[in-house]
C-alpha positions as CSV (number, residue, x, y, z in Angstrom):
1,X,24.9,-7.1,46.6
2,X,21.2,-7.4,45.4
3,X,19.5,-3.9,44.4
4,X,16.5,-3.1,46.1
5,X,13.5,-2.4,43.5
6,X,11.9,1.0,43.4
7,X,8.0,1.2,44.3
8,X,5.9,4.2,43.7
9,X,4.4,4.5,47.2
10,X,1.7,7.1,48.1
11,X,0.6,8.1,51.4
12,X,-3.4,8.7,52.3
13,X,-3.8,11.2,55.1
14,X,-6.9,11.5,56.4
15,X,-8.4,14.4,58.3
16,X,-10.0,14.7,61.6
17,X,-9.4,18.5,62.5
18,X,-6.4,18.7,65.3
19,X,-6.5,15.0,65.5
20,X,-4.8,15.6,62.6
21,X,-1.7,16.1,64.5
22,X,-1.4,12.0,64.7
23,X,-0.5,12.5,61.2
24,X,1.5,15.0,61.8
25,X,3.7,13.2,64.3
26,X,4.0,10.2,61.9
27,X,5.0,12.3,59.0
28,X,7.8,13.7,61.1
29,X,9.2,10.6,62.1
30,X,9.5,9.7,58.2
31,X,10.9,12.9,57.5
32,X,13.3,11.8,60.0
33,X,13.8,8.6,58.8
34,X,14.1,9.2,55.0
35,X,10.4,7.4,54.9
36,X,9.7,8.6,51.1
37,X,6.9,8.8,49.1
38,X,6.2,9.8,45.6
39,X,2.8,10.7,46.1
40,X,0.2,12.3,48.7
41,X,-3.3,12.6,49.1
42,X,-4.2,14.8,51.8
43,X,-7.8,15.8,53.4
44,X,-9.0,18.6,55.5
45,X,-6.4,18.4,58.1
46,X,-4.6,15.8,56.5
47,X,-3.5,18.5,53.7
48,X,-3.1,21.3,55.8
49,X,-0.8,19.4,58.5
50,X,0.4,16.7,55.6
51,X,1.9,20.1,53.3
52,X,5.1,20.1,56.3
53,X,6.0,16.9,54.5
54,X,6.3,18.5,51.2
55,X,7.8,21.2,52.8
56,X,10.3,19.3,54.9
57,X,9.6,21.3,58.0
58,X,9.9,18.6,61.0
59,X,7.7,19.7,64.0
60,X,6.4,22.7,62.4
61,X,2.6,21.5,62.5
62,X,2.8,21.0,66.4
63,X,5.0,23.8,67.1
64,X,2.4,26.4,65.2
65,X,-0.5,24.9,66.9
66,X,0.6,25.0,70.7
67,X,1.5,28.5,70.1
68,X,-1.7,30.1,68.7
69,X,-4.1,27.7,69.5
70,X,-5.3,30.2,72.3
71,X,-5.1,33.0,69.9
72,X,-8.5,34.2,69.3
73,X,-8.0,34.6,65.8
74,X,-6.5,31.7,64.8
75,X,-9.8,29.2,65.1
76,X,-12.5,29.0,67.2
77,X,-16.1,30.5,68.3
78,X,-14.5,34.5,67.7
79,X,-13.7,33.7,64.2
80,X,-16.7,32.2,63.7
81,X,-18.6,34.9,64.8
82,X,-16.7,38.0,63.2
83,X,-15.6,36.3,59.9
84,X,-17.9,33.5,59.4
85,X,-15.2,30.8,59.3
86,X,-14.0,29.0,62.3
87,X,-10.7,28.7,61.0
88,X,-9.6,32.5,60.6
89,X,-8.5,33.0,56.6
90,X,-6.6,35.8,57.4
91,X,-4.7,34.8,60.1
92,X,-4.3,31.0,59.0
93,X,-3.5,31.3,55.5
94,X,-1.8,35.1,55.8
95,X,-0.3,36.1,58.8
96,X,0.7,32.4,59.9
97,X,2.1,31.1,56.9
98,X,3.7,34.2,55.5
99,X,5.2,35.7,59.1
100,X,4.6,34.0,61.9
101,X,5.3,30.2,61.2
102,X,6.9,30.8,57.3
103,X,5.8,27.9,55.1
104,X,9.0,27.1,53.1
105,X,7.4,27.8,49.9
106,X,10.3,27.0,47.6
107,X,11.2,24.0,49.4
108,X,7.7,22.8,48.9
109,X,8.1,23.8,45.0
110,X,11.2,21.9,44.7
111,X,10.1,18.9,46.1
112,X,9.4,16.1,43.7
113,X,6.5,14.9,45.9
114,X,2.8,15.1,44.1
115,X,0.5,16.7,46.2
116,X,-3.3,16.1,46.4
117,X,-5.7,18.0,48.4
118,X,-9.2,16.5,48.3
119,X,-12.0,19.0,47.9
120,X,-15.6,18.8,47.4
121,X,-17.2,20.6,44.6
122,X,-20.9,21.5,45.9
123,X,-22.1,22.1,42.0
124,X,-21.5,18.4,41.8
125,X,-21.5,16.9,45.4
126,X,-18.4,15.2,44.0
127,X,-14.3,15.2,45.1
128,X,-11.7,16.8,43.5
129,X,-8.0,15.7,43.9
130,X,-6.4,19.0,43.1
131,X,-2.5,18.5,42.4
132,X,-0.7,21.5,43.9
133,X,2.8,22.1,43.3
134,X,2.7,25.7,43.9
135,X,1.5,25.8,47.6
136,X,2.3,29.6,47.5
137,X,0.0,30.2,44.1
138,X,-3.0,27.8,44.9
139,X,-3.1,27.9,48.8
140,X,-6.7,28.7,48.8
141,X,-7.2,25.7,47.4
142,X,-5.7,24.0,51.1
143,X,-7.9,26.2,52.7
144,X,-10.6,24.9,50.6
145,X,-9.9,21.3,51.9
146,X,-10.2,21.7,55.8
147,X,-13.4,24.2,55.3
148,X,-15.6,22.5,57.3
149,X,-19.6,22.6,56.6
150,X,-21.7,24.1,59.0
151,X,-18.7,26.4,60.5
152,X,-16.9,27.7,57.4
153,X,-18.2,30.1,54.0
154,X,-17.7,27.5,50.7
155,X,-14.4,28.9,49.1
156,X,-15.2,30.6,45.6
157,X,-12.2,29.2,42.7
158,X,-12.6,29.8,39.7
159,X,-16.0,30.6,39.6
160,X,-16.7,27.0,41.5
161,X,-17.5,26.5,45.5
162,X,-15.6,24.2,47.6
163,X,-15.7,22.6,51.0
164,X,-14.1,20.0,53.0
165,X,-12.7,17.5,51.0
166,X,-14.0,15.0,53.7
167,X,-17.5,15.4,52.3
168,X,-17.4,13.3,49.8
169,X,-13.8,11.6,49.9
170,X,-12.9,11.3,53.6
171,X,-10.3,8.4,52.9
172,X,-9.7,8.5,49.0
173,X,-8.3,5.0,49.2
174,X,-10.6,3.9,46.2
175,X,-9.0,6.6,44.5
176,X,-5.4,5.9,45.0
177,X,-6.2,2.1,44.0
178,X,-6.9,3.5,40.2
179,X,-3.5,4.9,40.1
180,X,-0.1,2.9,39.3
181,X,0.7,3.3,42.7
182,X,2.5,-0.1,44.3
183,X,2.8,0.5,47.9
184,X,0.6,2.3,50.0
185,X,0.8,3.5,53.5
186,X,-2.7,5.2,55.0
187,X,-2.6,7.2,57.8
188,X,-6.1,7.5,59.8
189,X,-6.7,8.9,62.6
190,X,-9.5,7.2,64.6
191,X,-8.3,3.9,66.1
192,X,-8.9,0.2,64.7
193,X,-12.8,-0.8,64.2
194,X,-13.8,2.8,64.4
195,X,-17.1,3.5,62.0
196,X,-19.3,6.6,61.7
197,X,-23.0,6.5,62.7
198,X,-26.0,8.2,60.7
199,X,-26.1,11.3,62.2
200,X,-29.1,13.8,61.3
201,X,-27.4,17.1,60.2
202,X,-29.4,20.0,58.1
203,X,-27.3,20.3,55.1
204,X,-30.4,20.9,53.2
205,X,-31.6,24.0,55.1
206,X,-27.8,25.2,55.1
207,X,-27.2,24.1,51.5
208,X,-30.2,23.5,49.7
209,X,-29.0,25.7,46.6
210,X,-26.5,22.7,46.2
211,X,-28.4,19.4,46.3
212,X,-25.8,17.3,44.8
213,X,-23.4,18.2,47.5
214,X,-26.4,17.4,49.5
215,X,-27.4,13.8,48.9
216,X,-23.7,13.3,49.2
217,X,-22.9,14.3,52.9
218,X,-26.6,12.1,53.3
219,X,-24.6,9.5,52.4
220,X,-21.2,10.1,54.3
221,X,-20.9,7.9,56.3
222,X,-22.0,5.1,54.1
223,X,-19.2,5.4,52.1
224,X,-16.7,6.8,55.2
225,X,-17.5,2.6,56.8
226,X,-17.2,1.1,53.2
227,X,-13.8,2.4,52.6
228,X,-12.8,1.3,56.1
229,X,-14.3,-2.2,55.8
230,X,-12.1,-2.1,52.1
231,X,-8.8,-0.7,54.0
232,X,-9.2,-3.3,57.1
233,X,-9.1,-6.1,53.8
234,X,-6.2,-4.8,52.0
235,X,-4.4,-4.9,55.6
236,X,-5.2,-8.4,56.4
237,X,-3.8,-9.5,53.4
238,X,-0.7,-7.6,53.7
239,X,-1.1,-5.9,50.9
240,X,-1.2,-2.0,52.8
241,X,0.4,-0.4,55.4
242,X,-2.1,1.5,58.2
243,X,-1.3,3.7,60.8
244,X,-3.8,4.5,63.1
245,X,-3.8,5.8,66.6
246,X,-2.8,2.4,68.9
247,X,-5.4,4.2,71.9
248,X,-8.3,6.6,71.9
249,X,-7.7,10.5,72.8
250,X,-10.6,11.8,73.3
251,X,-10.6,15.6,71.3
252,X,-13.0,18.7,70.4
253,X,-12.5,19.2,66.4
254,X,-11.1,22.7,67.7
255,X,-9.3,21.3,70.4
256,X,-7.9,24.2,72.8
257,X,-5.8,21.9,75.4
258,X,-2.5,21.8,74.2
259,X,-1.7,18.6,76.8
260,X,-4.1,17.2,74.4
261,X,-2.6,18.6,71.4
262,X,1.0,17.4,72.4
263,X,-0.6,13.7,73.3
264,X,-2.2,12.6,70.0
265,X,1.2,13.9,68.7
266,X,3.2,12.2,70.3
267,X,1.0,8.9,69.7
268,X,2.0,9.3,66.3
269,X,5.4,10.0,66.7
270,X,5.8,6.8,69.0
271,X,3.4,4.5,67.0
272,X,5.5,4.9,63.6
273,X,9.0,4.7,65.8
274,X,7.3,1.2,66.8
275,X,6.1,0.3,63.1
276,X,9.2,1.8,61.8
277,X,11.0,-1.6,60.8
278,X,7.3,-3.1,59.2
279,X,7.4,-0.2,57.5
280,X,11.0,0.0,55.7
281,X,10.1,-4.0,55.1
282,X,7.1,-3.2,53.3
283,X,9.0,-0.4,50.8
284,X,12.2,-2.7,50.7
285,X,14.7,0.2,52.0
């Protein structure tokens, strides 16, 4: 019998706030399936949902969500007003992880996966792919990730600030291309042809102190329809895999219906199951 040859493969998640949970759903049905990869790159959401996969906790990303998502201090306009964050550090990155939904810290440790979550450093307006094995030691640095500007405090490590990874890297797929990686699967989660419009924000009167990080978000979505325009290439030519929600479900980026919650999952759960044999053909298992 002919042996089937090895590729490192590495999965891009991207973020998107709760329609995050697309990429959650998929991720599940690889867990399920023995889908493996060697190495992840996760932003915002993508890293905080994407961890589970590290983790091998199947469902946990959905089940968490439909449960607190009415909670008043898990995300939304009360956290925002009495902490200063939308997405409540306390509660989030204490109380849920540590009690209430335990993130399995020592599977996560264990597991062989490379982790990446994508910041941006607003001294330098530029990304940072932060490798954490130690999700218990360097959790901030998750929390850091999915910070979003306008609606969260920049995250103080090591004597740097840090916000949404999305910033400056949304999909690092340029990134993952310098690597050795052979096989790559990127998981978006806007649907096929979707591309971002200049939109007038005041990151200068919120941020002026950091002007490199700045010009940058300027320039978001420049770079946000470049990389798709590059991604959309690679996939013509076979050369990538890209899952990407097959139908548009229209969401807040704090979504508070859980029917919606429970649809975009689902999407991802049955769009994977129906790429599931392209897929395993791709990575030859």
């Amino acid at each position: 019998m002919e042996n089937k040859k090895e590729f490192k493969t590495t999965l891009i998640l991207e973020g998107g706030a709760m329609r995050g949970l697309y990429s959650a759903g998929v991720l599940d049905v690889f867990m399920e399936n023995n889908i493996k990869a060697d190495t992840i790159y996760g932003v915002s959401a993508g890293a905080l949902f994407g961890l589970n996969y590290k983790s091998r906790q199947i469902g946990r990303a959905l089940r968490y969500n439909l449960k607190y998502v009415s909670e008043k201090n898990y995300m939304g306009l009360y956290s925002l007003i009495t902490t200063g964050n939308i997405m409540n550090r306390e509660f989030c990155f204490n109380k849920l992880v540590y009690e209430l939904d335990k993130l399995d810290f020592e599977t996560y440790k264990n597991n062989p996966v490379d982790f990446y979550a994508v910041v941006t450093n607003l001294q330098t307006g530029k990304p940072e792919y932060i490798k954490i094995d130690d999700a218990d030691k360097d959790i901030e640095y998750f929390r850091a990730s999915g910070s979003m500007p306008f609606v969260s405090k920049p995250v103080e490590i090591d004597g740097k600030f840090y916000l949404d990874g999305a910033i400056s890297d949304a999909v690092p797929f340029k990134k993952v291309l310098e690597t050795d990686c052979e096989k790559i699967i990127v998981i978006l989660t806007r649907p096929l042809g979707y591309r971002k419009k200049k939109v007038p924000l005041p990151y200068g009167l919120f941020y002026g102190k950091f002007p490199n990080m700045v010009e940058t978000a300027k320039n978001y979505y420049k770079e946000y329809n470049a990389t798709m325009d590059l991604i959309d290439k690679y996939e013509s030519e076979n050369k990538i895999v890209v899952l990407r929600p097959s139908e548009l479900v229209k969401m807040k980026r704090v979504e508070k219906d859980k029917r919606k919650l429970q649809r975009i999952y689902d999407l991802g759960v049955s769009d994977s199951k129906n790429n599931l044999d392209k897929i395993k053909e791709y990575l030859n298992c």
